[in-house]
PyMOL Python script that loads the backbone (N, CA, C, O; Angstrom):
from pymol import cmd

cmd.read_pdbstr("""\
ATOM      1  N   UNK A   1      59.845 150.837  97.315  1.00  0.00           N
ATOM      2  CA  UNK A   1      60.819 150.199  96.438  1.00  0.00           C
ATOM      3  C   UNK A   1      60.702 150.785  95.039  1.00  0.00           C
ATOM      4  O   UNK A   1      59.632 151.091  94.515  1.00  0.00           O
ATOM      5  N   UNK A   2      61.994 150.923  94.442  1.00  0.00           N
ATOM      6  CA  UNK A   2      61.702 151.595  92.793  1.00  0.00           C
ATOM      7  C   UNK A   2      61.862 150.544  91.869  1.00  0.00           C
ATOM      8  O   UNK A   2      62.320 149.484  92.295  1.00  0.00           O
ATOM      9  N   UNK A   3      61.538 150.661  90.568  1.00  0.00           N
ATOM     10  CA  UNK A   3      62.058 149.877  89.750  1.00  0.00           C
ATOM     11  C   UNK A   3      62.588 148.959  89.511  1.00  0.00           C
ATOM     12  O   UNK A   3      62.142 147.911  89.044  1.00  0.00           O
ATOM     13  N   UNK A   4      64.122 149.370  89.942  1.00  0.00           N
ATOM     14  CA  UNK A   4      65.362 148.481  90.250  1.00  0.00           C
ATOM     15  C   UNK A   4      65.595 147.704  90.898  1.00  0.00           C
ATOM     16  O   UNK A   4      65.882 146.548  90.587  1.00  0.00           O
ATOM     17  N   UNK A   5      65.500 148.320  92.296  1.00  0.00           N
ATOM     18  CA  UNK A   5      65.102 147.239  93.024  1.00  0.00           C
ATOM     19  C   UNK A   5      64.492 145.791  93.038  1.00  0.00           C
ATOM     20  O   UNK A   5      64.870 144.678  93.402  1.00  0.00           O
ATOM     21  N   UNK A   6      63.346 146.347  92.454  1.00  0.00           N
ATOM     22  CA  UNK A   6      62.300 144.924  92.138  1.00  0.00           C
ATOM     23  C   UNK A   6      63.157 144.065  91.402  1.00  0.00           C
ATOM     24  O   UNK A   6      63.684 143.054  91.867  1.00  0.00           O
ATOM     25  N   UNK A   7      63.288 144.497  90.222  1.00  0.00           N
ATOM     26  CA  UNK A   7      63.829 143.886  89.126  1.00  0.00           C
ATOM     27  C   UNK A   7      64.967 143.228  89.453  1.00  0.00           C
ATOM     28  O   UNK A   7      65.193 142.248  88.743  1.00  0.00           O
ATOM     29  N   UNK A   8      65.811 143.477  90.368  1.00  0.00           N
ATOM     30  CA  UNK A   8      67.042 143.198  91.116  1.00  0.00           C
ATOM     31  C   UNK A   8      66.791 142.301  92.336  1.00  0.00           C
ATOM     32  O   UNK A   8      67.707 141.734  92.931  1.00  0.00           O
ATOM     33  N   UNK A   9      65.348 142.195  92.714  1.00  0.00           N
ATOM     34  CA  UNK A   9      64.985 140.957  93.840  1.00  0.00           C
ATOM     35  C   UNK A   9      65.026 139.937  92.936  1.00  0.00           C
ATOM     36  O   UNK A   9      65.828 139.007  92.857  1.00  0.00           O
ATOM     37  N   UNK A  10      63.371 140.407  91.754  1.00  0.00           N
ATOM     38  CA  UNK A  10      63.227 139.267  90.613  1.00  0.00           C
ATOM     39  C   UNK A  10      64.311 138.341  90.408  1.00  0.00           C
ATOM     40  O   UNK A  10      64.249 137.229  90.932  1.00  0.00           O
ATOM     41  N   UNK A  11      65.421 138.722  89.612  1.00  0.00           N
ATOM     42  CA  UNK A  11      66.122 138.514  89.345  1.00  0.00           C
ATOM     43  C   UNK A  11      66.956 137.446  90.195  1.00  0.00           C
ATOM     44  O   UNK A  11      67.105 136.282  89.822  1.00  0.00           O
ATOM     45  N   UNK A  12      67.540 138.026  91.502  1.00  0.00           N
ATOM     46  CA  UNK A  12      67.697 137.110  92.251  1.00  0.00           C
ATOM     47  C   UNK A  12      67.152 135.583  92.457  1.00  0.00           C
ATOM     48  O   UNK A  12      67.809 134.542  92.458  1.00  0.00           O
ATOM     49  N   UNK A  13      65.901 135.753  92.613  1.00  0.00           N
ATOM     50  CA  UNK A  13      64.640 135.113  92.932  1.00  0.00           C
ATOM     51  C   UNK A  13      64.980 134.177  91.866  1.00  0.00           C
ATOM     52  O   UNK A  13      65.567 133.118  92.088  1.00  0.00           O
ATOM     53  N   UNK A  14      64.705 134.468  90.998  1.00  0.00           N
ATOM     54  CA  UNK A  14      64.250 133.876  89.635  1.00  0.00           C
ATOM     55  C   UNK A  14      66.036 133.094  89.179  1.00  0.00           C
ATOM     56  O   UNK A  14      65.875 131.873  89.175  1.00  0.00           O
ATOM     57  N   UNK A  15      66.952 133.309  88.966  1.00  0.00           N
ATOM     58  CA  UNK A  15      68.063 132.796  89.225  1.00  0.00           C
ATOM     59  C   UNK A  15      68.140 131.474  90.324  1.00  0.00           C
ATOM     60  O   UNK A  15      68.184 130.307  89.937  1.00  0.00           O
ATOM     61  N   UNK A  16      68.146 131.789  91.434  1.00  0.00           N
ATOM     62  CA  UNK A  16      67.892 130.760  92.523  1.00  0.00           C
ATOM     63  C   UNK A  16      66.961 129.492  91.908  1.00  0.00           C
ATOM     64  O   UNK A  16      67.566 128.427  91.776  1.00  0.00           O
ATOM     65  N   UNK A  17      65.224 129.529  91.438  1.00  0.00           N
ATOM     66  CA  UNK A  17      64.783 128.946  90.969  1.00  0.00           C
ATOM     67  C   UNK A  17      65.226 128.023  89.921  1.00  0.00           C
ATOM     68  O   UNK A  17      65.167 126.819  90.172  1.00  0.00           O
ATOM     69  N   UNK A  18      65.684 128.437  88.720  1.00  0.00           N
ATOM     70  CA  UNK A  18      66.033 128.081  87.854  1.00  0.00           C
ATOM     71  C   UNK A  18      67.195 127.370  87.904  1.00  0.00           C
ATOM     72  O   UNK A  18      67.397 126.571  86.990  1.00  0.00           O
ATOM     73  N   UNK A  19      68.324 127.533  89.118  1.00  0.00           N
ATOM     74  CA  UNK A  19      69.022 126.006  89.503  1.00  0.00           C
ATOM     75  C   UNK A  19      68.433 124.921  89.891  1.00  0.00           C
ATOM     76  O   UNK A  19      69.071 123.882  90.059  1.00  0.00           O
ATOM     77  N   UNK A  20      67.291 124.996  90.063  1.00  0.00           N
ATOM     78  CA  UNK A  20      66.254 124.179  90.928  1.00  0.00           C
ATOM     79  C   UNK A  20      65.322 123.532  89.168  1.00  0.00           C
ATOM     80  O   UNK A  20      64.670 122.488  89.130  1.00  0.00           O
ATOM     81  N   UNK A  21      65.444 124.094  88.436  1.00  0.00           N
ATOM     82  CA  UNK A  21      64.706 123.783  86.955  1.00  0.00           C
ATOM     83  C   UNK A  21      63.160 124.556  86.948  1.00  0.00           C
ATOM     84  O   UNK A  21      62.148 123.963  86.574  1.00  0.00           O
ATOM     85  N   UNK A  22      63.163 125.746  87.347  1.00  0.00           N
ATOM     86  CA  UNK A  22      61.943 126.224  87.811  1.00  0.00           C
ATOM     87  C   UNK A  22      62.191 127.805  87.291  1.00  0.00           C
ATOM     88  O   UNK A  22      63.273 128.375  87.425  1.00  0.00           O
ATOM     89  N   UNK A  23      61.181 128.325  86.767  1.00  0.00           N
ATOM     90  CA  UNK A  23      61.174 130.006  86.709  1.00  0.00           C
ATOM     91  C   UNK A  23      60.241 130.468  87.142  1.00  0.00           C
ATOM     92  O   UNK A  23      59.316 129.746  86.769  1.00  0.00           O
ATOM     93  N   UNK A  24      59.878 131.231  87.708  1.00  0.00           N
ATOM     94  CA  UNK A  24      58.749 132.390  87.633  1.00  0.00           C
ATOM     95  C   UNK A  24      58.498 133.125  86.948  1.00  0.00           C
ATOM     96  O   UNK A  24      59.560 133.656  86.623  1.00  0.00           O
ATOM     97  N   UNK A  25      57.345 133.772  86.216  1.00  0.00           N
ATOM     98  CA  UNK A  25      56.782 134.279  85.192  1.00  0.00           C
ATOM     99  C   UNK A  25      56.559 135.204  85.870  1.00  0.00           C
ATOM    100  O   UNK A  25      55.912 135.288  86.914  1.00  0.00           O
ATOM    101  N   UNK A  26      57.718 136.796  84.624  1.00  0.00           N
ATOM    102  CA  UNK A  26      57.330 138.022  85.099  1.00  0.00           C
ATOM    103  C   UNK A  26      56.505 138.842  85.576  1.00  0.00           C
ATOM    104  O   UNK A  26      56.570 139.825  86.315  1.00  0.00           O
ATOM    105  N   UNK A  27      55.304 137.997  84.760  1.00  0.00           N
ATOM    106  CA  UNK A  27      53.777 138.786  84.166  1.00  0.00           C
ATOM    107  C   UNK A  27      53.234 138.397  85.280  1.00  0.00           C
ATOM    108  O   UNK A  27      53.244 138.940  86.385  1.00  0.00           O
ATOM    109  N   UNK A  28      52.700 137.307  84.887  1.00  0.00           N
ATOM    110  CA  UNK A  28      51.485 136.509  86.361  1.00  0.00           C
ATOM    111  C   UNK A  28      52.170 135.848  87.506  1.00  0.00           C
ATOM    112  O   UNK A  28      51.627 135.048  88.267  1.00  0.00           O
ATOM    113  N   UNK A  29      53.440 136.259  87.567  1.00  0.00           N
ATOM    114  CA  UNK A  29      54.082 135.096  88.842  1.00  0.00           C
ATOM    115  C   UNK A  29      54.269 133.712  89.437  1.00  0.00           C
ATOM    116  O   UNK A  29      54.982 133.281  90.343  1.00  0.00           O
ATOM    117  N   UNK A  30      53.144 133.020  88.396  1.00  0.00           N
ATOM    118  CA  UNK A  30      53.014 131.762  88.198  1.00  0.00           C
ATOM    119  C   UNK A  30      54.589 130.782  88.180  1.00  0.00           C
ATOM    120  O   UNK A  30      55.520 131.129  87.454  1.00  0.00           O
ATOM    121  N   UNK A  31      54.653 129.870  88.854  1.00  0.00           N
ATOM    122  CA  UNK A  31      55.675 129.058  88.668  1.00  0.00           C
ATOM    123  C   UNK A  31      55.774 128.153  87.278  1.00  0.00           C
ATOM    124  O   UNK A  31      54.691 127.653  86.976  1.00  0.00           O
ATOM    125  N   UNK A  32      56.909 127.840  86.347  1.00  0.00           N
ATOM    126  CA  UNK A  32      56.928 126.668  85.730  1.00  0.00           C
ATOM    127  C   UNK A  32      58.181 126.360  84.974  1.00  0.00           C
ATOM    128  O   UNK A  32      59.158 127.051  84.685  1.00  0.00           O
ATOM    129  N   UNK A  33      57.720 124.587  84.641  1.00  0.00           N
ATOM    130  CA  UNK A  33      58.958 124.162  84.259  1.00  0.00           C
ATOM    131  C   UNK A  33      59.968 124.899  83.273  1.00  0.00           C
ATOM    132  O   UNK A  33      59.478 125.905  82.760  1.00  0.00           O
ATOM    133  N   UNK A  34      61.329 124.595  82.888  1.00  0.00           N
ATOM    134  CA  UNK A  34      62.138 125.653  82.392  1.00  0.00           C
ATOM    135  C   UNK A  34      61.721 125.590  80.724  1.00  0.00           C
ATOM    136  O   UNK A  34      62.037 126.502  79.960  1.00  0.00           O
ATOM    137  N   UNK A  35      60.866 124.217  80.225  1.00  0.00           N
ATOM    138  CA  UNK A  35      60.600 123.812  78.958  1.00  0.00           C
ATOM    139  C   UNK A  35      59.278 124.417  78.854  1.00  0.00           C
ATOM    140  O   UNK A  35      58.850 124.599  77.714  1.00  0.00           O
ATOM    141  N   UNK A  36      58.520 124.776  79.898  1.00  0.00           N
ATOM    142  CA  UNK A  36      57.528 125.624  79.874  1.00  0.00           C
ATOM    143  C   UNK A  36      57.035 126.990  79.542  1.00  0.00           C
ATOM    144  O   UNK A  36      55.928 127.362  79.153  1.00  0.00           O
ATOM    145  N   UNK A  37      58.348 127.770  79.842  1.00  0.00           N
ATOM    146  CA  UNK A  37      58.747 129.390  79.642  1.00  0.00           C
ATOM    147  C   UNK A  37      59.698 129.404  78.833  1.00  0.00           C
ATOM    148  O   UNK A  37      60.585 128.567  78.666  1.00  0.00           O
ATOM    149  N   UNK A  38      59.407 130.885  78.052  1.00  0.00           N
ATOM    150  CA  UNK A  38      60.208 131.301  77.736  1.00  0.00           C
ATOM    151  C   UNK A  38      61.435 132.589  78.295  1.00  0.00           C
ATOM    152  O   UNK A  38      61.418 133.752  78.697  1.00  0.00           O
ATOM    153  N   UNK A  39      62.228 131.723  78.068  1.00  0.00           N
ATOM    154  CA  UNK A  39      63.641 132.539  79.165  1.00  0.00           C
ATOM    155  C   UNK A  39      64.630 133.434  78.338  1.00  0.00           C
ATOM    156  O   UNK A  39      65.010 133.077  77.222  1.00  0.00           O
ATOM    157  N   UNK A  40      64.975 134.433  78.832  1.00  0.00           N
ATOM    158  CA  UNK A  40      66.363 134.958  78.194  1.00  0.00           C
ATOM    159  C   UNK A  40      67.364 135.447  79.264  1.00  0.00           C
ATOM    160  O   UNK A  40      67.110 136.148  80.244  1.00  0.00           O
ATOM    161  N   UNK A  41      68.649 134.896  78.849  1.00  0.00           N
ATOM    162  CA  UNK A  41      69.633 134.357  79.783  1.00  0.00           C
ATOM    163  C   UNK A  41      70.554 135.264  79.010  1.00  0.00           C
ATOM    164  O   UNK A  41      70.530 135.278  77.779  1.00  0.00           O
ATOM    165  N   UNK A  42      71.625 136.263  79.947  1.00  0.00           N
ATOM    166  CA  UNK A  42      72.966 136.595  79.661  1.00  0.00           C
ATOM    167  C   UNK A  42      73.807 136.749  80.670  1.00  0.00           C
ATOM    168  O   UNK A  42      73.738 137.172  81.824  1.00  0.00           O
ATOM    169  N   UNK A  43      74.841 136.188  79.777  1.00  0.00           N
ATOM    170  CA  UNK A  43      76.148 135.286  80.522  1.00  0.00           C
ATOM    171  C   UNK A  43      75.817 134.452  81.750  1.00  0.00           C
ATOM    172  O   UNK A  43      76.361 134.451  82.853  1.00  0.00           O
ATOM    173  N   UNK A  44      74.944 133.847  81.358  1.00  0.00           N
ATOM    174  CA  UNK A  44      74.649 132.771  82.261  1.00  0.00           C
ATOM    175  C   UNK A  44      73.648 132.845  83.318  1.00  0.00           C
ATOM    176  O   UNK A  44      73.407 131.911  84.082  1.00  0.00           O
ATOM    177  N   UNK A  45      72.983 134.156  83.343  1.00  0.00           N
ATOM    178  CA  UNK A  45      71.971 134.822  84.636  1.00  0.00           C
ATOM    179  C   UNK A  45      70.844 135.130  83.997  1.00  0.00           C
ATOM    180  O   UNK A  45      70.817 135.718  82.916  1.00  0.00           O
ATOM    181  N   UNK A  46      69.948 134.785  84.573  1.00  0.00           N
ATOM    182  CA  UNK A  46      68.433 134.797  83.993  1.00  0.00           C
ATOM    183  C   UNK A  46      68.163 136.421  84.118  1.00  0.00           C
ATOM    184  O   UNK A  46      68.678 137.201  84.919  1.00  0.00           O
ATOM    185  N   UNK A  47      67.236 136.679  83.123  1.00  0.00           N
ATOM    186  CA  UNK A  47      67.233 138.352  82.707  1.00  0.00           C
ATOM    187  C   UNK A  47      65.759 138.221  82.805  1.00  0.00           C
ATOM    188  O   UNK A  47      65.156 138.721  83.755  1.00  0.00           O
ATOM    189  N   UNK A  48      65.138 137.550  81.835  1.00  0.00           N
ATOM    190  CA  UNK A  48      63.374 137.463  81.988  1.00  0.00           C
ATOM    191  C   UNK A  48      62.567 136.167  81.408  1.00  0.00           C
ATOM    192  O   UNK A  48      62.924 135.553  80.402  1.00  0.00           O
ATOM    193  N   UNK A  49      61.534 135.877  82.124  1.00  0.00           N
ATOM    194  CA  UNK A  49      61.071 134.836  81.628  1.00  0.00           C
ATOM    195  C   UNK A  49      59.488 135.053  81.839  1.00  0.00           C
ATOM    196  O   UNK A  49      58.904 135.896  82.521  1.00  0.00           O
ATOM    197  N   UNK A  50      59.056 134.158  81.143  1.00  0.00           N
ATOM    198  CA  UNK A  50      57.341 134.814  80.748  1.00  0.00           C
ATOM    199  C   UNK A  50      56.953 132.966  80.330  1.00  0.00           C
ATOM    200  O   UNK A  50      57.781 132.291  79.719  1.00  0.00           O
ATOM    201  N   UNK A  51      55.848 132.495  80.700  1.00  0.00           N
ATOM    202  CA  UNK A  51      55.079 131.260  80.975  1.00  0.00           C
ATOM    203  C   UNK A  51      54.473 131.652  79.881  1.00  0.00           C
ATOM    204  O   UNK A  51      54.047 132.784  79.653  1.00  0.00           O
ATOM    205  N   UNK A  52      54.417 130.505  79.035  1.00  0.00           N
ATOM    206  CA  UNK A  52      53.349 130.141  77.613  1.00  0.00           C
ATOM    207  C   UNK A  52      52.224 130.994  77.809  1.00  0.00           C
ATOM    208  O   UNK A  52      52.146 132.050  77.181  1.00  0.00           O
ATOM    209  N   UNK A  53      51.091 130.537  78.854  1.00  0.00           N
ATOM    210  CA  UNK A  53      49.954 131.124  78.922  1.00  0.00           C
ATOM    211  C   UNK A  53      50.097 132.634  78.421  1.00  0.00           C
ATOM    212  O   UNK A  53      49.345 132.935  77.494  1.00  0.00           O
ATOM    213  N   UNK A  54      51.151 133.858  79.010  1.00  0.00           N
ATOM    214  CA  UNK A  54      51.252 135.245  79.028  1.00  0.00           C
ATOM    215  C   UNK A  54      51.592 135.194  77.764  1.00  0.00           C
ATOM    216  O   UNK A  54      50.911 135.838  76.967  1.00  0.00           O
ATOM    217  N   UNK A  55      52.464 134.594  77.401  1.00  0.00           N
ATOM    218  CA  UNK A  55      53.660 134.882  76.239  1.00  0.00           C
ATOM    219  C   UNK A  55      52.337 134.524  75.181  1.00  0.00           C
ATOM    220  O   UNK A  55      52.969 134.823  74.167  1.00  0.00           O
ATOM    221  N   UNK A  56      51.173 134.170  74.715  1.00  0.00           N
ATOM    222  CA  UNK A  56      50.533 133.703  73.806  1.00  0.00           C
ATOM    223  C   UNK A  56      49.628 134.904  73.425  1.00  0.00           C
ATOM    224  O   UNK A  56      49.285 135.197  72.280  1.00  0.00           O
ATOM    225  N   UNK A  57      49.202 135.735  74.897  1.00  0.00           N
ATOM    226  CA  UNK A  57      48.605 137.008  75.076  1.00  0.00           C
ATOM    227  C   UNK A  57      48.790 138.239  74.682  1.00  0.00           C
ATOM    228  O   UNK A  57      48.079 139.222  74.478  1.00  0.00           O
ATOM    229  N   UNK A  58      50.457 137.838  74.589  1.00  0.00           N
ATOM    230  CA  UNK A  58      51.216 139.162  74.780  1.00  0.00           C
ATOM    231  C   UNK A  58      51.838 139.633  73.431  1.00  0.00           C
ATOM    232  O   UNK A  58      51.642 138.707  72.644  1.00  0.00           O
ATOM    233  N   UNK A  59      52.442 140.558  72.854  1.00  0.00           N
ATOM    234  CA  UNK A  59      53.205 140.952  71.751  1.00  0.00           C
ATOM    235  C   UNK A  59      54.827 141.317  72.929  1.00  0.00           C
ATOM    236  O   UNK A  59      54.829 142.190  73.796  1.00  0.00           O
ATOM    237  N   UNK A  60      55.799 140.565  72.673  1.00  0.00           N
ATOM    238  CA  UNK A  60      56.936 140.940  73.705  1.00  0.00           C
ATOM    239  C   UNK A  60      58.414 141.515  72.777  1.00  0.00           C
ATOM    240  O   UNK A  60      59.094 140.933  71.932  1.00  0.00           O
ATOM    241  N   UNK A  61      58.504 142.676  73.278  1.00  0.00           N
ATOM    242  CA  UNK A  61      59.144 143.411  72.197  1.00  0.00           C
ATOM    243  C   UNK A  61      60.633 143.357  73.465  1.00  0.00           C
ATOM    244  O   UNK A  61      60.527 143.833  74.595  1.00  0.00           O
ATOM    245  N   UNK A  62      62.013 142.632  72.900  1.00  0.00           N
ATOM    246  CA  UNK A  62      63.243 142.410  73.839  1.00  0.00           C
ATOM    247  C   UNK A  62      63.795 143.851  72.914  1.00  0.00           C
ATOM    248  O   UNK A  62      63.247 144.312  71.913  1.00  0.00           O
ATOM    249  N   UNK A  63      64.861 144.295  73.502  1.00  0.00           N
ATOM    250  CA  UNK A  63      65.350 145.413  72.740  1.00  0.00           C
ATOM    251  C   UNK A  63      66.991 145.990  73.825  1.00  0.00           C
ATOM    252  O   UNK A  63      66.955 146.337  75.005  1.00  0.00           O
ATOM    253  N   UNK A  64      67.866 145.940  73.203  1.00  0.00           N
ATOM    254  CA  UNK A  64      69.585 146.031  73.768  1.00  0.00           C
ATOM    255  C   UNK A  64      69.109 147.419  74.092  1.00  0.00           C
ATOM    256  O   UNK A  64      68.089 147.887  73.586  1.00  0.00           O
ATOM    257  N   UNK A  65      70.086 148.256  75.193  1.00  0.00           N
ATOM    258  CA  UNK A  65      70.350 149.588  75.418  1.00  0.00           C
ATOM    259  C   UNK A  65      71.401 149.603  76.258  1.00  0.00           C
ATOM    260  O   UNK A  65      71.879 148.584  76.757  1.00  0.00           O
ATOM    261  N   UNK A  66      71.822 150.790  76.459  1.00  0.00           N
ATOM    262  CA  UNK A  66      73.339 151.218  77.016  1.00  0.00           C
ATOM    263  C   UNK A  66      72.796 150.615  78.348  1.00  0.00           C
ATOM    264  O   UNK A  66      73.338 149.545  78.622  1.00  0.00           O
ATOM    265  N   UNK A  67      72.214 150.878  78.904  1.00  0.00           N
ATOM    266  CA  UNK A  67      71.863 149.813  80.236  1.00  0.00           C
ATOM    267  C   UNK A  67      71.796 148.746  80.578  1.00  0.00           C
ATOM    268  O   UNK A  67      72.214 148.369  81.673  1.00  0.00           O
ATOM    269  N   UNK A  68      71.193 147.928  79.631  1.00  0.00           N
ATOM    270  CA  UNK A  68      71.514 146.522  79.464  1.00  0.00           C
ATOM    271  C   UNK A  68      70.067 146.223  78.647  1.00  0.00           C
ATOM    272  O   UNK A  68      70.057 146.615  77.480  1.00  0.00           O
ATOM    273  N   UNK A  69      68.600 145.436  79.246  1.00  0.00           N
ATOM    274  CA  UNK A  69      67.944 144.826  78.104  1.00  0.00           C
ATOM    275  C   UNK A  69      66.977 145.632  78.150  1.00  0.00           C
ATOM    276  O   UNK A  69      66.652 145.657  79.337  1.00  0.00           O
ATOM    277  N   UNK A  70      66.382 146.243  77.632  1.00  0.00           N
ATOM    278  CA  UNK A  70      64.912 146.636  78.238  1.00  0.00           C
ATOM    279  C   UNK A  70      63.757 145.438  77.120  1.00  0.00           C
ATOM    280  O   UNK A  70      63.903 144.839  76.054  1.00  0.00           O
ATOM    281  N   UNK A  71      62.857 145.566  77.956  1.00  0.00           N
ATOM    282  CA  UNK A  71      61.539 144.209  77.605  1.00  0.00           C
ATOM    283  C   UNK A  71      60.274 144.807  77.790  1.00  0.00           C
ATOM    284  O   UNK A  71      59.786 144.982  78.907  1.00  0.00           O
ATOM    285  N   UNK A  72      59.721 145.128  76.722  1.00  0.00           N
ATOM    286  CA  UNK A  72      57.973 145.804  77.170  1.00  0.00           C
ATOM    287  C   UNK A  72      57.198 144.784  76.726  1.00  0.00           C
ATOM    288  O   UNK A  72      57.729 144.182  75.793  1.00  0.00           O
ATOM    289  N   UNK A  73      56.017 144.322  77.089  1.00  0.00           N
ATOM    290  CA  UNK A  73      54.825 143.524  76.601  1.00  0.00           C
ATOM    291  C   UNK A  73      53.536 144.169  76.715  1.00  0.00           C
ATOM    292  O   UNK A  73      53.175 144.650  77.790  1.00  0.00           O
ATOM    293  N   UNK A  74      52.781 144.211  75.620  1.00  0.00           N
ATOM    294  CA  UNK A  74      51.535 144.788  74.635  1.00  0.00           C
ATOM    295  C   UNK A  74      50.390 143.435  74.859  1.00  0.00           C
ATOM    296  O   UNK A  74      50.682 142.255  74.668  1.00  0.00           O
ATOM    297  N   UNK A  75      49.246 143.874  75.240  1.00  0.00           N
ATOM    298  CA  UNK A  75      48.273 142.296  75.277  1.00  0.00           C
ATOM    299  C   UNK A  75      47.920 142.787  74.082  1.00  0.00           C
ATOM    300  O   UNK A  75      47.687 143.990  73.965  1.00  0.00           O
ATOM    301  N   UNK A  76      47.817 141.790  72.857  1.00  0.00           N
ATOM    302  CA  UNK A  76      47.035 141.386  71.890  1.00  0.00           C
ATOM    303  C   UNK A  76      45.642 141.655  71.572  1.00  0.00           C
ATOM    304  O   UNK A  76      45.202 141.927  70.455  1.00  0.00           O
ATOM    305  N   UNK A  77      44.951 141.549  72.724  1.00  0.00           N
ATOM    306  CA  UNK A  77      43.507 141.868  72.982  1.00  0.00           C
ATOM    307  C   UNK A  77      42.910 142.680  73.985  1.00  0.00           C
ATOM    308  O   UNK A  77      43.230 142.646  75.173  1.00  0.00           O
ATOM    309  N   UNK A  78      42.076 143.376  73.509  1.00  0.00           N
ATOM    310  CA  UNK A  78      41.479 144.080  75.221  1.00  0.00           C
ATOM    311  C   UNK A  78      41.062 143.198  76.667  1.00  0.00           C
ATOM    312  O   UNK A  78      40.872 141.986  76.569  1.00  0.00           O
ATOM    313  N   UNK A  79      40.966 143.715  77.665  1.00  0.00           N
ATOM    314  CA  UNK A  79      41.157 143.263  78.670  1.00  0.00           C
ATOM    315  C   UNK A  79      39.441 143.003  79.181  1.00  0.00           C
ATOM    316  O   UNK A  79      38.786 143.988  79.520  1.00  0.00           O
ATOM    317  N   UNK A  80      38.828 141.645  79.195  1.00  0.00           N
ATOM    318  CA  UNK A  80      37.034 141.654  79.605  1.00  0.00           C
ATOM    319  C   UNK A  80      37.143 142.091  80.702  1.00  0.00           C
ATOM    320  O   UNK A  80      38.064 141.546  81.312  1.00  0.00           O
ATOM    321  N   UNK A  81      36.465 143.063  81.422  1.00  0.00           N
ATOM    322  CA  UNK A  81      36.663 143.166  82.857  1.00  0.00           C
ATOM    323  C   UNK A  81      34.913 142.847  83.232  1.00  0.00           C
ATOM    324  O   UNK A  81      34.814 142.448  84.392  1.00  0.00           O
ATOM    325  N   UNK A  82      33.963 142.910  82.727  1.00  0.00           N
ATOM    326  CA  UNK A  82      32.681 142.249  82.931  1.00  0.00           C
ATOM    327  C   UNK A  82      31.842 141.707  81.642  1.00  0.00           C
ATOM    328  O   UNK A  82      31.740 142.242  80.538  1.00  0.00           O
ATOM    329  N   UNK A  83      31.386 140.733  82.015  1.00  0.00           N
ATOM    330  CA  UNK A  83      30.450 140.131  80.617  1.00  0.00           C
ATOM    331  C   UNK A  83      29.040 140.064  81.232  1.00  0.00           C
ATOM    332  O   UNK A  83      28.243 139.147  81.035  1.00  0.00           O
ATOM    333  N   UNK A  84      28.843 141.093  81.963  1.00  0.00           N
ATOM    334  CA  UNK A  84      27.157 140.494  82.425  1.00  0.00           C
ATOM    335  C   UNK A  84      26.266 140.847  81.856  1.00  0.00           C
ATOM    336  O   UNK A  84      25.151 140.685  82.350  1.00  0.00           O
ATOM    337  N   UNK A  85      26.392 141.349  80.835  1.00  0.00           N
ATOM    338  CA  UNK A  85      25.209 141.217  79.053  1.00  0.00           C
ATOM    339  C   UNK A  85      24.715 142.032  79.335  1.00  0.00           C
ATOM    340  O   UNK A  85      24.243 142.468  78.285  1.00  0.00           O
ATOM    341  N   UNK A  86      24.272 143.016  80.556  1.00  0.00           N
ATOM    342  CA  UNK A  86      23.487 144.562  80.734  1.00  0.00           C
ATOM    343  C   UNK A  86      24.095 145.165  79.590  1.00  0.00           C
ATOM    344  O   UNK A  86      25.192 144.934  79.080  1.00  0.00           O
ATOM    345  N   UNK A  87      22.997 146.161  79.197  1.00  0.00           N
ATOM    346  CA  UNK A  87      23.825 147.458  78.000  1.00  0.00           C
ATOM    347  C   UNK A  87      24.174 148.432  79.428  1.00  0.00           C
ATOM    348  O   UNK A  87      23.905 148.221  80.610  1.00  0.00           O
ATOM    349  N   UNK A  88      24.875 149.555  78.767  1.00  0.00           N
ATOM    350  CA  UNK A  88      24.763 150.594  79.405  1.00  0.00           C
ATOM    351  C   UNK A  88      23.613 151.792  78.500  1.00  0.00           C
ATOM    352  O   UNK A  88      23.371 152.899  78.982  1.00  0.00           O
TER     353      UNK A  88
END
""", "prot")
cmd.dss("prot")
cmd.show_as("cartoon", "prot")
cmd.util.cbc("prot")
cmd.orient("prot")
């Protein structure tokens, strides 16, 4: 599957939900309420949505193009991948 695709299931997906009062979060996939996430909607069809938890993590840069939205997100902080206090 490429890109588009995905983004074009998402989308689906995530539309369906959100008649239901529900989104899925781009980032972690996590379900939540619609007062929970933050959503961006054009002409009436859900485009992207991102759950507090990510959105607090993240720097989320929305940006128009001849294509339609593009959306990148930057984490704020580096990523711990072990804390088990050994040095190297």
């Amino acid at each position: 599957m490429d890109r588009t695709t995905i983004s074009e299931a998402w989308a689906a997906q995530a539309q369906a939900l959100a008649e239901r009062g529900v989104v899925a979060c781009r980032m972690c996939r996590r379900h939540e309420d619609l007062e929970g996430a933050l959503q961006l909607w054009r002409n009436g069809v859900i485009v992207y949505a991102i759950c507090e938890r990510c959105s607090v993590s993240h720097d989320i840069l929305i940006t128009p193009t001849e294509r339609g939205t593009e959306i990148r997100a930057k984490r704020r902080r580096p990523i711990l991948l072990s804390s088990s206090g050994g040095g190297l």
